[in-house]
Each structure stands twice: as C-alpha cells, then as structure tokens.
C-alpha positions in Angstrom: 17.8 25.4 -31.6 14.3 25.3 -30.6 11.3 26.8 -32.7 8.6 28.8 -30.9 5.5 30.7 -31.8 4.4 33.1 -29.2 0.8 34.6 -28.9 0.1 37.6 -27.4 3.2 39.5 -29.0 1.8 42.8 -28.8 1.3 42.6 -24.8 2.9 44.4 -22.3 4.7 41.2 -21.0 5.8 39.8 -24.4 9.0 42.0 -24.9 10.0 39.3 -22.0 9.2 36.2 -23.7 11.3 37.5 -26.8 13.8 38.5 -25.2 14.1 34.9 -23.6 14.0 33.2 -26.6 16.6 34.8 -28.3 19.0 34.9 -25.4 18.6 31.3 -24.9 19.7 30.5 -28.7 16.4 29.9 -29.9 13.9 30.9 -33.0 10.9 32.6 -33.6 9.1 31.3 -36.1 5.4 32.9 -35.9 3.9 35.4 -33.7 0.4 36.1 -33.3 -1.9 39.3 -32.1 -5.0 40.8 -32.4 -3.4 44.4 -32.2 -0.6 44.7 -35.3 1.7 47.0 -32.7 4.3 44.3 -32.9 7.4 46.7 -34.2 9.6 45.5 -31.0 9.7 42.3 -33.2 12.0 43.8 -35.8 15.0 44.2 -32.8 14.4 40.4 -31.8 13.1 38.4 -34.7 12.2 40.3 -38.1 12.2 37.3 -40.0 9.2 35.6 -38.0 5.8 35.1 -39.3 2.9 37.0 -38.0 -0.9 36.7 -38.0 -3.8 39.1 -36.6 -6.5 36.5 -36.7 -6.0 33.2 -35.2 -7.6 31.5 -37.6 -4.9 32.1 -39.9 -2.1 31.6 -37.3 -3.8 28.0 -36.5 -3.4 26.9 -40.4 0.2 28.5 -40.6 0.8 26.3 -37.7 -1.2 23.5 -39.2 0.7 23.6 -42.4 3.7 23.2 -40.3 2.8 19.9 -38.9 2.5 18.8 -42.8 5.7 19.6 -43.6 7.4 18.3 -41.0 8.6 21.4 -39.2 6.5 21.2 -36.1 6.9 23.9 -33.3 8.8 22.6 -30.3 7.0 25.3 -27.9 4.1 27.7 -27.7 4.7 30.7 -25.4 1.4 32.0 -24.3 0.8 36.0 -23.2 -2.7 36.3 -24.2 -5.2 37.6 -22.0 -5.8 35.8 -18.7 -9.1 34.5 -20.2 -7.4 33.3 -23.7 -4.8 31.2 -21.8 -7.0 27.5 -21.5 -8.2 27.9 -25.4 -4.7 28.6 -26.4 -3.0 26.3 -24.1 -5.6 23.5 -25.3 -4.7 24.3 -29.2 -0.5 24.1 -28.5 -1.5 20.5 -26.3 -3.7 19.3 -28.9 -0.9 19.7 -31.5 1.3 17.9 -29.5 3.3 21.1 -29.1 4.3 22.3 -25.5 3.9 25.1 -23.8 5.1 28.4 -22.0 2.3 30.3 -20.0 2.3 33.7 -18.7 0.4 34.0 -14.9 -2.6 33.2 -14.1 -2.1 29.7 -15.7 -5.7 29.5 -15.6 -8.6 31.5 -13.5 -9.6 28.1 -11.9 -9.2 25.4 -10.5 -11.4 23.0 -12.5 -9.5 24.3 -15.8 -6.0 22.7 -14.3 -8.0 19.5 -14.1 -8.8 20.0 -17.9 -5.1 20.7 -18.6 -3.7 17.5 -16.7 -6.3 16.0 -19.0 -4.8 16.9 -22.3 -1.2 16.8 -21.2 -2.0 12.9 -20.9 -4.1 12.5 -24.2 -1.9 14.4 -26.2 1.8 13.6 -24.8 2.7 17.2 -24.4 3.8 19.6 -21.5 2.1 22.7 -19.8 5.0 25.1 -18.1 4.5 28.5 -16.6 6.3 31.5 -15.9 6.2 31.5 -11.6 9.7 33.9 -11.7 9.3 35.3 -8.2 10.5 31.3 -7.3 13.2 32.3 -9.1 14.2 35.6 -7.6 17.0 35.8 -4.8 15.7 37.9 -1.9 12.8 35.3 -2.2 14.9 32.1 -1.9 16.9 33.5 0.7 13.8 34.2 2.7 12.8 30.5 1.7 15.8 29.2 3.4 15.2 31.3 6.6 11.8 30.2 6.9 12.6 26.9 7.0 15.9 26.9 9.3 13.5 28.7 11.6 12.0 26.9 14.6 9.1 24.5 13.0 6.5 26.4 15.3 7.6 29.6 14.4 4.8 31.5 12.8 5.4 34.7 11.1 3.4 37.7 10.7 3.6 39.3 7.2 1.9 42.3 5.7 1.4 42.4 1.8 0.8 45.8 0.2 0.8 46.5 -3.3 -0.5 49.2 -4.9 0.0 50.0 -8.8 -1.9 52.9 -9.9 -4.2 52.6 -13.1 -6.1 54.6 -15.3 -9.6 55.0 -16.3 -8.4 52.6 -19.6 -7.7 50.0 -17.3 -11.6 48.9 -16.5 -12.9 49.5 -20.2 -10.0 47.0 -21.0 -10.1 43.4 -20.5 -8.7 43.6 -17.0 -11.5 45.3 -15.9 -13.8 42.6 -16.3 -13.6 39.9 -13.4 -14.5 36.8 -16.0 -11.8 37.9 -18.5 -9.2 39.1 -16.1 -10.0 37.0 -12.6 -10.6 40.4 -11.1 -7.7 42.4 -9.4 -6.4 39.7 -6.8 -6.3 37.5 -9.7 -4.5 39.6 -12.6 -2.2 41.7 -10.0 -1.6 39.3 -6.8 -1.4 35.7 -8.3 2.2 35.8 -8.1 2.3 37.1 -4.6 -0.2 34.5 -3.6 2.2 31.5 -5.3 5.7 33.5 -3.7 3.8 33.2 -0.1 3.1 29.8 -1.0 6.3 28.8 -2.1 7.8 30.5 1.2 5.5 30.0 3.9 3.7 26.4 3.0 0.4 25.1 2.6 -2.4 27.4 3.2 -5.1 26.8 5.8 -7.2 30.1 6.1 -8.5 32.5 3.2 -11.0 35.4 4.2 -11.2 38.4 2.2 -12.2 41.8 4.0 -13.0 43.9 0.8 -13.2 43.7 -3.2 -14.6 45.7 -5.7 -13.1 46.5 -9.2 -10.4 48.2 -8.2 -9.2 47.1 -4.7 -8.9 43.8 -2.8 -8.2 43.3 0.6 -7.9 40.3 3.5 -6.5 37.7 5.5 -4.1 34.8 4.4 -3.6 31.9 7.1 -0.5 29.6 5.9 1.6 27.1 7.7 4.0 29.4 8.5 2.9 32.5 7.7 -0.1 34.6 8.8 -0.6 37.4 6.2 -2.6 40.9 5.6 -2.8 41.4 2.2 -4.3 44.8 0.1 -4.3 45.3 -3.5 -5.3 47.8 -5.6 -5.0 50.2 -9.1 -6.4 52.9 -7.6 -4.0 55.8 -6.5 -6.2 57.4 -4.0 -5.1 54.7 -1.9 -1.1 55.2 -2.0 0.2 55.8 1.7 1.5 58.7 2.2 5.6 57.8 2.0 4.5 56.7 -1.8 2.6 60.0 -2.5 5.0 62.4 -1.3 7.7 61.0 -3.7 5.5 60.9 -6.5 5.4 57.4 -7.1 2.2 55.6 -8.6 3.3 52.0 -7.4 4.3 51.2 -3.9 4.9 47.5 -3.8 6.1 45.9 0.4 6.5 42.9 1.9 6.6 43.4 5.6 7.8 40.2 7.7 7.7 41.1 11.3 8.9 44.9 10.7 11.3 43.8 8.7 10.5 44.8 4.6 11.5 42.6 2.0 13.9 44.1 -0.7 12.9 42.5 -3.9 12.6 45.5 -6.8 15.4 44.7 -8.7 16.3 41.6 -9.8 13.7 41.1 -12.6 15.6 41.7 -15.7 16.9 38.1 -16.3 14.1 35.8 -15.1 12.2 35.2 -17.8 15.3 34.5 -19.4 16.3 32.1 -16.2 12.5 30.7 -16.6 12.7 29.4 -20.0 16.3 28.0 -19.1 14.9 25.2 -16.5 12.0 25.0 -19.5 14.2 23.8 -21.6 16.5 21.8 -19.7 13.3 20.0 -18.5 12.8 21.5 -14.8 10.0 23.9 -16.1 7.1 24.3 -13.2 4.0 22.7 -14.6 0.2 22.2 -14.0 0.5 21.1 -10.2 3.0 23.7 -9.3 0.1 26.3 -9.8 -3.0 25.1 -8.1 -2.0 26.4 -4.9 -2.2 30.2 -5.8 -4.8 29.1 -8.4 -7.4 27.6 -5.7 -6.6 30.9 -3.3 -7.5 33.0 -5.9 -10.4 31.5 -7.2 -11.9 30.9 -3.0 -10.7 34.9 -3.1 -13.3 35.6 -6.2 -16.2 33.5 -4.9 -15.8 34.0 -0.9 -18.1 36.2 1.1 -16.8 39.4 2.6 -16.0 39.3 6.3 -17.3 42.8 7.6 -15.3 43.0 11.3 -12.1 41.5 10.6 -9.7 40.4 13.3 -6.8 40.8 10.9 -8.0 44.1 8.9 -4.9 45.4 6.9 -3.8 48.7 8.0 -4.9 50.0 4.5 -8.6 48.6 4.7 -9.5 51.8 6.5 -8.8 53.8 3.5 -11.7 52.4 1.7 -14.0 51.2 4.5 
C-alpha cells in the first residue's frame, strides 16, 4: 500500500484522483485545498488529514519525513498555474508525483522539471488518459497500418459551454489557466500527437478569451481545430437537442466515437504509475510546445485551412 497526499481535493477533477487511489488499494493520508468543500472525501478516505493553507500542509508533510513515514506520491489537481510550485515541493521532498493536464504552461518549465527529477531522485508522471482510451488506440493502429504517405484530413470541434463565472475564475486568465487552447484542448493536442506523429505546422486563425481557432500540420495528419466556452457558437445539430457541449473528431467524414469510455482511466492511469510505466516529463512537451507556439503566435487573417466554425465568429 502506497501513501498519497493529493492537492487540489476540492477541484472538479479530484473526485477522479480519489477514486483512483482507493481502487488501486492505496491510502490517503493528507489532502489539501484552499476551498474546505471537500465532503466527497468522507465516501473515499474520512480518516485523511486535511489542510486549507499550504503552509500547514507543507509542515504536516514535513513532519512526516521526521518520522519516517514519508509519502510515496503527490497527486497534483491544482490550478494549471499551481502545477510547477507544487510539483517542485513533492520533487524536492524526494516524493513523486501524479499531475493533472497541462503538466506545465511551457516549455521552459519541463526543462526545470527534468532539472529536479535529476537533483532530487524523484519522478514527474501525468495523467495523458485519452492514450489510454480504446477508440483512440484503435485509430492509432489504423494510422499506422495505413500507407506511410497517407495523409489524413481531420476536423477538431469542441465546444463546452461556460458561464459568465468561468472568466472571473482562474481559467479566465491566460497566465493562470494558458488561455482556452491550453486549459480545454491540451489533451486533444497530445491525442493528435500520439495518433498522427510529430508536428510540423501550427497557425492559429482566431483567439480571444473564449474561443480558439486554427490549423494543425502533423506527419500524418492535417487538422482544423475550433475551441470554445461560449454557446453562441454550438452548431446547430448541438442546439436543437439542447446540448451545451458538442465534442467531434472528424477523420475524413468519418466521426470518431470516443464519449464513453472515461469512467476507469484515471484508475487505468495510476495503474501503469505504479507499476512503473507512468508517462513522464518528455511524454508531454509535444502538446506542451503546441500550446505554448498557439499562445504566443500571430493570428493568420486569410486562412487556407479556416475551420468551418471560424465564420461564426469572424
């Protein structure tokens, strides 16, 4: 049996994390939070220790070390911009970790981790589950038993409908969050990756606080992406059956089935964690770096590649 302590317990992902550590026969020996809202640890682990100010969660763990009872792993689902600090604190304790996506918001902070992995002799995983995920390997597979000049043309749409709390909360604040290709589509940007190879292209075609929108180029793969948490953007299909997300992958008019399938994959996640085939620092830097180019790059006006959904908001 393993000991974690998991920060961010509060968070909408963390139900997840504890879920995963008791079904793979482990313990949880301190949580920590800003926000006390942290009932849903009574069903999972009432016995656990838990902290509001980190200060106080650092001694706890501190006081640990002293005693000989060290954590084996710190599960991380703070906000985007809390992941490096806290990551740095489990590494510098010689405690591994478990990260929620975005590992990081950039590139230069994966450098930093690969830094304190080696100087303190412990291990950064994260939580890439769409690897994981059937309908996504076996597209994998028929990628690659595809001719090797075979190109395919893919359209990525993904629209999850927010409300006006979303931009007075963290999220809504492109150094804290990434911005919304970051904190909505980093996953989808490491799936394509994972799927389609290396990439060699990355324009974007709009961004604001709300919606994101461009062109992906990948060995395999060339891709029309569109984000967004604004509703007014929902095609039509989505609106007319009263849905507020609408989430398709489109590979050559042929649509991706991947919404169910979740329920286990934290749990799966953790699994290759602890048998030692946990994705670490380098597995990341791909979606990381497209991201982060995504955030910085210049907006192409007249696309060749425009999504069909840019006209919405153009």
């Amino acid at each position: 049996m393993k000991n974690f302590a998991l920060i961010g317990v509060a968070g909408y992902i963390a139900p997840r994390h504890l879920k995963a550590i008791k079904e793979t026969g482990n313990n949880l020996v301190v949580a920590m939070d800003v926000n006390d809202s942290v009932g849903i640890m009574d069903s999972h682990f009432p016995d656990a220790d838990f902290f509001t100010e980190f200060e106080e969660f650092s001694a706890f763990v501190e006081d640990l070390k002293l005693k000989g009872e060290k954590l084996d792993y710190i599960a991380v689902a703070s906000p985007n911009y809390l992941h490096l600090p806290h990551m740095k604190f489990a590494l510098q304790n010689g405690i591994d970790v478990i990260c929620e996506k975005p590992l990081v918001l950039n590139t230069a902070d994966l450098d930093t981790l690969n830094r304190y992995e080696k100087e303190h002799g412990a291990k950064v995983n994260s939580i890439l589950q769409l690897r994981l995920h059937p309908s996504i390997i076996a597209l994998r597979e028929k990628v690659k038993a595809a001719p090797a000049d075979k190109v395919f043309d893919v359209d990525l749409t993904y629209l999850t409908s927010r409300g006006k709390w979303y931009l007075k909360s963290w999220k809504g604040f492109d150094e804290k969050s990434g911005g919304v290709a970051t904190n909505i589509g980093v996953h989808f940007y490491d799936m394509l990756h994972f799927i389609f190879g290396d990439i060699k292209h990355n324009e974007v075609h709009y961004r604001d606080e709300k919606t994101s929108s461009g062109f992906l180029q990948y060995e395999r793969a060339n891709v029309r992406w569109f984000l967004s948490i604004d509703a007014n953007h929902l095609p039509e299909n989505a609106v007319q059956g009263e849905k507020l997300t609408y989430r398709s992958i489109d590979i050559e008019g042929e649509e991706l089935e991947f919404s169910g399938g979740f329920t286990d994959l934290h749990t799966q996640s953790y699994e290759r964690i602890l048998s030692g085939n946990g994705y670490g620092v380098e597995d990341n830097r791909a979606a990381i770096q497209t991201v982060d180019v995504m955030r910085k790059s210049s907006i192409v006006e007249r696309p060749d590649n425009p999504h069909p959904l840019l006209a919405k908001v153009k």
